[in-house]
C-alpha positions in Angstrom: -95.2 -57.2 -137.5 -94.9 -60.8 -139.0 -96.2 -63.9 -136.9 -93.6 -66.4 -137.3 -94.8 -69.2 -135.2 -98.0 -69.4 -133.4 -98.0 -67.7 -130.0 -101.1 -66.4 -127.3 -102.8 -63.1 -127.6 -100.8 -61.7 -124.9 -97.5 -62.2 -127.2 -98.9 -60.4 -130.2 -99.9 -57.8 -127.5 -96.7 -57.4 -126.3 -95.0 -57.6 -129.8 -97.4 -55.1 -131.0 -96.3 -53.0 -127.9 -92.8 -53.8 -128.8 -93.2 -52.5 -132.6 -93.9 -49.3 -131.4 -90.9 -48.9 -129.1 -89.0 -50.3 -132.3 -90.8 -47.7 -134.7 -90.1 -44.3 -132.3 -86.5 -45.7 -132.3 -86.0 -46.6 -135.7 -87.5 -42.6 -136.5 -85.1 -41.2 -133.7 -81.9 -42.7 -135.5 -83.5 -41.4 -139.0 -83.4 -37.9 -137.2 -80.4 -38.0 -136.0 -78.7 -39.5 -138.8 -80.1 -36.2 -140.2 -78.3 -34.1 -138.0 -74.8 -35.7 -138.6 -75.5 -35.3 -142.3 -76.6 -31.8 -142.4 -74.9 -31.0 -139.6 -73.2 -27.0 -140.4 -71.3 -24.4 -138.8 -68.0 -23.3 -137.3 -68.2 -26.6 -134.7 -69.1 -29.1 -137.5 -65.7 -31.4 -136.7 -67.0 -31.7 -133.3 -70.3 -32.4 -133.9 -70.4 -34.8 -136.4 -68.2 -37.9 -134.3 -70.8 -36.8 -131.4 -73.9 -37.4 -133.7 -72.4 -40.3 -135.1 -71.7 -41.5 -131.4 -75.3 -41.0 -130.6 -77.3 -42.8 -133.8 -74.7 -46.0 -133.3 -76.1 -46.4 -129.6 -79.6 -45.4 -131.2 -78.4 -48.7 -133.5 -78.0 -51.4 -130.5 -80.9 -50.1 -129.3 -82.7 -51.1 -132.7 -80.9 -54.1 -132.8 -81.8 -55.5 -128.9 -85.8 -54.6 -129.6 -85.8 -56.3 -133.1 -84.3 -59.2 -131.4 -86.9 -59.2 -128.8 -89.7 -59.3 -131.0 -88.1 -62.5 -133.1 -87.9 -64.2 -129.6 -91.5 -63.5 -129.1 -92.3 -65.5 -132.3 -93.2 -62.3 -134.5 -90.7 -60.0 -137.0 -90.4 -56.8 -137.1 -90.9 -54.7 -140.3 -87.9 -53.2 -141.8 -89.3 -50.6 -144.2 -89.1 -47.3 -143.0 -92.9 -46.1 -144.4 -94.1 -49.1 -142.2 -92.3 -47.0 -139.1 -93.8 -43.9 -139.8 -97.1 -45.2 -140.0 -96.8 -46.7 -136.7 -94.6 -44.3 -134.7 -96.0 -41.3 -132.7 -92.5 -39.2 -133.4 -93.0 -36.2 -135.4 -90.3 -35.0 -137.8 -89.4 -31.1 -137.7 -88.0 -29.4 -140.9 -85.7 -26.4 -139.8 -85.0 -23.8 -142.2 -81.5 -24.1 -141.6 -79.1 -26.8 -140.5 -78.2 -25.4 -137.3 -76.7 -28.0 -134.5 -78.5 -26.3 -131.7 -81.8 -26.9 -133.4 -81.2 -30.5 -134.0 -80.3 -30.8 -130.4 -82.9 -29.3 -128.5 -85.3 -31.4 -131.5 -83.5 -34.5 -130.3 -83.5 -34.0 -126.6 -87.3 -33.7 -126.9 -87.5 -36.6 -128.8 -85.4 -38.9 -126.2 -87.6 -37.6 -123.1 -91.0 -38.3 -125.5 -89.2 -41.8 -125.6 -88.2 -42.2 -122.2 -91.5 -41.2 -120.8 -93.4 -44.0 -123.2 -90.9 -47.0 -122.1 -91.7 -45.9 -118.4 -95.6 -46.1 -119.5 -95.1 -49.2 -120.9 -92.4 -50.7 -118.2 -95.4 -49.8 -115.3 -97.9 -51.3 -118.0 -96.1 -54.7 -118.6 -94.5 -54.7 -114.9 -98.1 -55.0 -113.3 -98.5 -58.4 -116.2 -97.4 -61.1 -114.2 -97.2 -63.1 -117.5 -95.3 -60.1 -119.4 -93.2 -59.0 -116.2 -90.1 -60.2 -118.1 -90.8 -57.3 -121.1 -90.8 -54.7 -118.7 -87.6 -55.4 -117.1 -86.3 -55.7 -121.0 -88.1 -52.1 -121.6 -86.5 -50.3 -118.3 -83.5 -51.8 -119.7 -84.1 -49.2 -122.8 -84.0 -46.1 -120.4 -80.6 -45.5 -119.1 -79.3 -45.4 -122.7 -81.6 -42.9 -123.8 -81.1 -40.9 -120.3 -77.2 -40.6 -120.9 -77.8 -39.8 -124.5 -80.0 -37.0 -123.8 -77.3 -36.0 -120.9 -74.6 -36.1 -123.6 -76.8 -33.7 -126.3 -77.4 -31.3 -123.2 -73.8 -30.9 -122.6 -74.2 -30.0 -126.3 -76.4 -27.2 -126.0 -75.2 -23.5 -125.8 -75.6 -21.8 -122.8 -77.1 -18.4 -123.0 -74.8 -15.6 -122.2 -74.9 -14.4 -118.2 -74.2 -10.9 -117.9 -72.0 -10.0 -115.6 -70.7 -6.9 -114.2 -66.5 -6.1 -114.9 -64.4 -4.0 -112.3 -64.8 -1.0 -114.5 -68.2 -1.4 -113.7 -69.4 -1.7 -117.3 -71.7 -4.7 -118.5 -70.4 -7.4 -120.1 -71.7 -10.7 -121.1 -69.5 -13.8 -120.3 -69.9 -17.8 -120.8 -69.9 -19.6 -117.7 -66.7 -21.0 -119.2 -65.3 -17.5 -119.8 -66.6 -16.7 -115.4 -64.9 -19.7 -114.5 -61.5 -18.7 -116.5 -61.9 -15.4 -115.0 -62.4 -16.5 -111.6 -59.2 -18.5 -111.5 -56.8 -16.1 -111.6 
């Protein structure tokens, strides 16, 4: 974080605050830049528009808190070593590039996200002088809320087994019940 012009202790506070919201984002589109890169397996055309869906929101997101820091008078640092140092986002290595992995990875890393902004929101909603940069951090949520609802429509759903007419054990996907059930 760069002072550009002068500003009170209570800016750099906030702007510090602010590089950290920037930093766990800035890792969170790294990871999930990842995942549409490495993405494999039988639903890979599917899942790579999704991911790419996902780290181009994760991208305004970037963009919005960058901007916010200018307008507090400091820049942000754009060197990716310089957000790992400051982030509290923890990168996983999987042995294999498995979509479900990256999700369930990514879904964690949203909620870890989500739960901070609502720390900070509480923290810089009770600042009379900073109530403005909590209103911008709530602001942050709902994205990352309907991201993490669009990678859990993503997820697999275990197998339910059910029993058939013949009385025999099968194992069905809800979508297979529901197909099953119609007729």
């Amino acid at each position: 974080m760069y002072n550009a012009t002068p500003t009170t202790d209570n800016g750099q506070l906030t702007a510090a605050a602010l590089t950290l919201v920037l930093s766990n984002e800035y890792l969170l589109y790294a990871k999930t830049r990842n995942a549409h890169w490495h993405i494999k397996g039988h639903a890979i055309s599917d899942k790579e528009p999704f991911f790419e869906k996902q780290f181009t929101e994760l991208a305004i997101i970037i963009d919005t808190v960058t901007e916010r820091i200018r307008k507090l008078g400091y820049y942000s640092e754009a060197m990716l070593n310089a957000h790992c140092n400051i982030s509290n986002a923890v990168e996983t290595k999987f042995d294999e590039n498995d979509s479900q992995g990256y999700i369930k990875e990514l879904i964690t890393d949203h909620n870890s996200i989500v739960r901070n902004l609502k720390a900070n929101t509480l923290t810089f909603s009770n600042s009379r002088v900073s109530s403005s940069t909590g209103k911008f951090i709530e602001t942050l949520i709902k994205p990352h809320e309907a991201l993490v609802l669009a990678l859990t429509s993503r997820q697999e759903t275990p197998r339910i087994l059910y029993p058939t007419q013949n009385r025999a054990l099968r194992f069905y996907s809800p979508a297979e019940k529901r197909l099953a059930h119609s007729f």
